[in-house]
C-alpha positions as CSV (number, residue, x, y, z in Angstrom):
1,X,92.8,87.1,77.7
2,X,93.2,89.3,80.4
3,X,95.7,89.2,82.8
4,X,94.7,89.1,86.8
5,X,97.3,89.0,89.6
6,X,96.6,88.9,93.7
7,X,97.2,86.2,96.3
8,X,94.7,83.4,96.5
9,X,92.9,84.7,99.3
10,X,88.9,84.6,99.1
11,X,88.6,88.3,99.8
12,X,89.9,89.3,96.6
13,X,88.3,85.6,94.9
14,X,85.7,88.2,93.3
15,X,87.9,90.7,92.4
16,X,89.7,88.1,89.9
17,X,86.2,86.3,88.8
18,X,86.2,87.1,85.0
19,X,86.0,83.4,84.1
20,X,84.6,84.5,80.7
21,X,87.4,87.2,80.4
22,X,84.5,89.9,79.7
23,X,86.3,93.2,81.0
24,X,87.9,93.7,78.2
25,X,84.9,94.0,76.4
26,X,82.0,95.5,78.6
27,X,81.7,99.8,78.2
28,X,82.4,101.7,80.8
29,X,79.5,102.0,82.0
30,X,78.5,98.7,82.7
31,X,82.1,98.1,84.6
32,X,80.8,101.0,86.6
33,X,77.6,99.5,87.2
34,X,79.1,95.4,88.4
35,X,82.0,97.7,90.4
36,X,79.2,99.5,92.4
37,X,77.6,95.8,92.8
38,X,80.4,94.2,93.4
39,X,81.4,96.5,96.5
40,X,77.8,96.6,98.0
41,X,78.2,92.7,97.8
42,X,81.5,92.7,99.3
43,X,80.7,95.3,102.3
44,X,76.7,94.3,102.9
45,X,76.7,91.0,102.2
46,X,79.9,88.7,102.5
47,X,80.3,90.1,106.2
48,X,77.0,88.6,107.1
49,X,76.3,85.9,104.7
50,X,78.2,83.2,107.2
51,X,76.0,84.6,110.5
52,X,72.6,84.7,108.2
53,X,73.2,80.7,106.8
54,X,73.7,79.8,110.6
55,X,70.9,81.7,111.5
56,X,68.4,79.9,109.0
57,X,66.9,83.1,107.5
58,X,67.7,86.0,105.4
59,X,66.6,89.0,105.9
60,X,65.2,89.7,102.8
61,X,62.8,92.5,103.2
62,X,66.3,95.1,104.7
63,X,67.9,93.3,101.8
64,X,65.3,94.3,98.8
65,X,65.0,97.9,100.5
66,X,69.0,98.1,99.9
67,X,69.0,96.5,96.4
68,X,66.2,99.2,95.4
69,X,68.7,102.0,96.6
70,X,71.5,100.7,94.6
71,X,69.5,100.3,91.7
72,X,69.4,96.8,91.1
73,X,66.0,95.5,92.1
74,X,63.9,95.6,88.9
75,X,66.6,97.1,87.1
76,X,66.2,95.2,84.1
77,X,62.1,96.8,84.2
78,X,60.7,99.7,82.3
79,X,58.5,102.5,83.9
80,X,57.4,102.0,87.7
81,X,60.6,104.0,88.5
82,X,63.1,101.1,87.1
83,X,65.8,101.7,85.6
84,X,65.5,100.2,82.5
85,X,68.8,98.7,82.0
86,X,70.1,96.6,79.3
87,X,70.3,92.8,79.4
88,X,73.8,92.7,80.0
89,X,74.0,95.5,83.0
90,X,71.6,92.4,84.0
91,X,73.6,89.9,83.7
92,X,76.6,91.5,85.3
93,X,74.8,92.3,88.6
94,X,73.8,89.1,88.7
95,X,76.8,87.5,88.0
96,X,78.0,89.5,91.0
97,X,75.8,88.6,93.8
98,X,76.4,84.7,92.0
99,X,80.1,85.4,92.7
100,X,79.8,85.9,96.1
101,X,77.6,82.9,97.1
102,X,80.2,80.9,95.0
103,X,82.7,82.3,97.3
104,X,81.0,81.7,100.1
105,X,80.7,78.2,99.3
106,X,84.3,77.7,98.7
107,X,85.0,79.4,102.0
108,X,82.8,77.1,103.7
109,X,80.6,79.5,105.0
110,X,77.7,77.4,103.3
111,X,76.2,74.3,102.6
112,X,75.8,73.5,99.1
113,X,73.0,70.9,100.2
């Protein structure tokens, strides 16, 4: 298993999410691909997430538009100008944007009713 140091603070919570201890086993590549999520997540979303669940709405149209210039909207989709990415470049952007509403939830900054 892999090894992960840092404080216990929930900023970095992501940074040490490898419950299934898979970074010793993804190709560069892909760790390329969840690091690029993982810091879109942590400077687009986390600052807002707290503000937006307060709010009672999402903007989800700004957020689609931002997820299509990272890459990641229909990402997984051949043709149409999608990237066309394997199942497990899936996965790990998913498991990214999971990440930080898992976070968020530990934090308090949502409601998991």
């Amino acid at each position: 298993m892999s090894s992960h140091s840092g404080g216990g603070t929930t900023q970095d919570a992501t940074a040490r999410l490898d419950l299934l201890d898979l970074d010793d086993i993804v190709q560069d590549e892909d760790r390329l691909l969840r690091d690029t999520v993982r810091r879109f997540a942590n400077e687009q979303l986390r600052p807002h997430i707290a503000q937006w669940f307060e709010d009672g709405h999402l903007p989800a149209r700004d957020l689609a538009i931002e997820f299509g210039k990272l890459g990641v909207l229909g990402m997984h989709l051949n043709g149409y100008g999608c990237a066309g990415s394997t199942a497990r470049q899936y996965g790990l952007a998913c498991t990214e944007n999971d990440a930080l509403v898992c976070v968020a939830l530990e934090a308090g900054h949502l409601d998991a009713h």
